[in-house]
Structures are given as structure tokens and as C-alpha cells.
C-alpha positions as CSV (number, residue, x, y, z in Angstrom):
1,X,-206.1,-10.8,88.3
2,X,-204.3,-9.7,85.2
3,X,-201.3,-7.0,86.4
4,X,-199.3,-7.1,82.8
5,X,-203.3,-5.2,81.8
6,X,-201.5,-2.2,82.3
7,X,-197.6,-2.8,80.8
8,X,-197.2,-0.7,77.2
9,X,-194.0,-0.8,75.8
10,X,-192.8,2.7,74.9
11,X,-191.4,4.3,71.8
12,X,-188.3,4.9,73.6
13,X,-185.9,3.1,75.8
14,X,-185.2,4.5,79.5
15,X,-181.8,6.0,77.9
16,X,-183.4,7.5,75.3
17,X,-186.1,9.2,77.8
18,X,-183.3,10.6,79.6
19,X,-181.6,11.8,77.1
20,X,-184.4,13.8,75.9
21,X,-185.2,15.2,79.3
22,X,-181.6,16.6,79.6
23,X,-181.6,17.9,75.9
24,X,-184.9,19.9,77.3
25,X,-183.8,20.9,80.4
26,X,-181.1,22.3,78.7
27,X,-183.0,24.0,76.1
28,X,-185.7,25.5,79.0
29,X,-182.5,26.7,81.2
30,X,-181.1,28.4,78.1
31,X,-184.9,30.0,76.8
32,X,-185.1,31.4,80.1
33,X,-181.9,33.0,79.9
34,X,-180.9,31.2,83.1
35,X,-176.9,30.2,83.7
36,X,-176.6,27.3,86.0
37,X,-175.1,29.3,88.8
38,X,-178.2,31.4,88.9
39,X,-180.7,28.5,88.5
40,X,-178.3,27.1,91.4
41,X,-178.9,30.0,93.3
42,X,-183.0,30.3,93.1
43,X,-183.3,26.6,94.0
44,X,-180.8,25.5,97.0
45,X,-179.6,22.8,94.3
46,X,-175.8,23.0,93.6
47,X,-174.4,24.3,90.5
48,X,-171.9,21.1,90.5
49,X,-175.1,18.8,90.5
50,X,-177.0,20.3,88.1
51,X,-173.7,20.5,85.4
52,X,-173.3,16.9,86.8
53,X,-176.9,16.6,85.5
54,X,-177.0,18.2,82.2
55,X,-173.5,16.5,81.3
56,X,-175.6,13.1,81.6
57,X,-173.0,12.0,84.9
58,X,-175.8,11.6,87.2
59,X,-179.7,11.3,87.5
60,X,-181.5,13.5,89.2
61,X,-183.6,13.0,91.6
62,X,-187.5,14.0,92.1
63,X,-187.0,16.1,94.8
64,X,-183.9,18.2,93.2
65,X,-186.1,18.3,90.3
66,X,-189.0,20.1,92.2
67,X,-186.5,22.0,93.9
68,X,-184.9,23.2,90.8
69,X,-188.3,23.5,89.0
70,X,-190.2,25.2,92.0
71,X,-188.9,28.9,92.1
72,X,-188.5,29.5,88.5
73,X,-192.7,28.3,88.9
74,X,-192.6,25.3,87.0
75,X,-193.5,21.5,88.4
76,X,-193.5,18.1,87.0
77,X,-195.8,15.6,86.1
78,X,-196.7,12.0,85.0
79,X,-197.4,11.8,82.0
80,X,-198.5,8.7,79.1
81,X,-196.0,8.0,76.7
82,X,-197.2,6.9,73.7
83,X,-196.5,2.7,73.2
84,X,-195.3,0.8,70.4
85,X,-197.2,-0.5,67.4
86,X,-198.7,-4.1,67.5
């Protein structure tokens, strides 16, 4: 059985995914006029961890991320990233 089938290498590097995500996390707190304390307060995640988050000091996890996401009614998803050229 062939399991590399399914292996794309992406436009971007891990870093460079991350970086992106905080840069829009950022953005989406900000558009929703939402301070970290208050986004802190709606989902049980500390304001600490998510400045830890947004200053690029630690990953977040899926779970904070849900729990973050969750009561402002947002989610995430997997999603195809588009692979390099051949």
C-alpha cells in the first residue's frame, strides 16, 4: 500500500501557518471589538494565555481554541491547503 499517496507539500512552512493564524486571530479579536480580558472572560481561557498566544510565546491548543472560539459562536475546521507546484 502506498501511504506517501496522500503527502502534498504546502505553500507554507508550519511557522509560517502559525504565523498567519495569530496575525488572524488577532485581526478577528480586534473586528469584533473584543479586548483580551473580555474574550478571557466569555471563554474560561486566561487572559495571560491568550497574550501568551497572540505574542507567538506559546501554541495553543485545540481545546483552548474551541473554548475560546465557542461562545463568541465560531468553531474550527480542517481544512486543504493548497500544495506546491511540480
Amino acid at each position: 500500500m502506498d501511504y506517501d499517496k496522500n503527502y502534498i507539500e504546502t505553500i507554507y512552512s508550519e511557522k509560517e501557518l502559525n504565523a498567519i493564524f495569530i496575525k488572524e486571530f488577532i485581526q478577528f479579536r480586534k473586528e469584533n471589538n473584543l479586548t483580551q480580558e473580555l474574550l478571557a472572560k466569555y471563554s474560561n481561557v486566561s487572559r495571560t494565555k491568550i497574550a501568551r498566544i497572540e505574542a507567538k510565546i506559546a501554541s495553543p491548543s485545540i481545546i483552548s481554541l474551541l473554548k475560546i472560539l465557542a461562545p463568541i459562536g465560531y468553531t474550527i475546521k480542517i481544512e486543504k491547503v493548497t500544495s506546491k507546484s511540480k
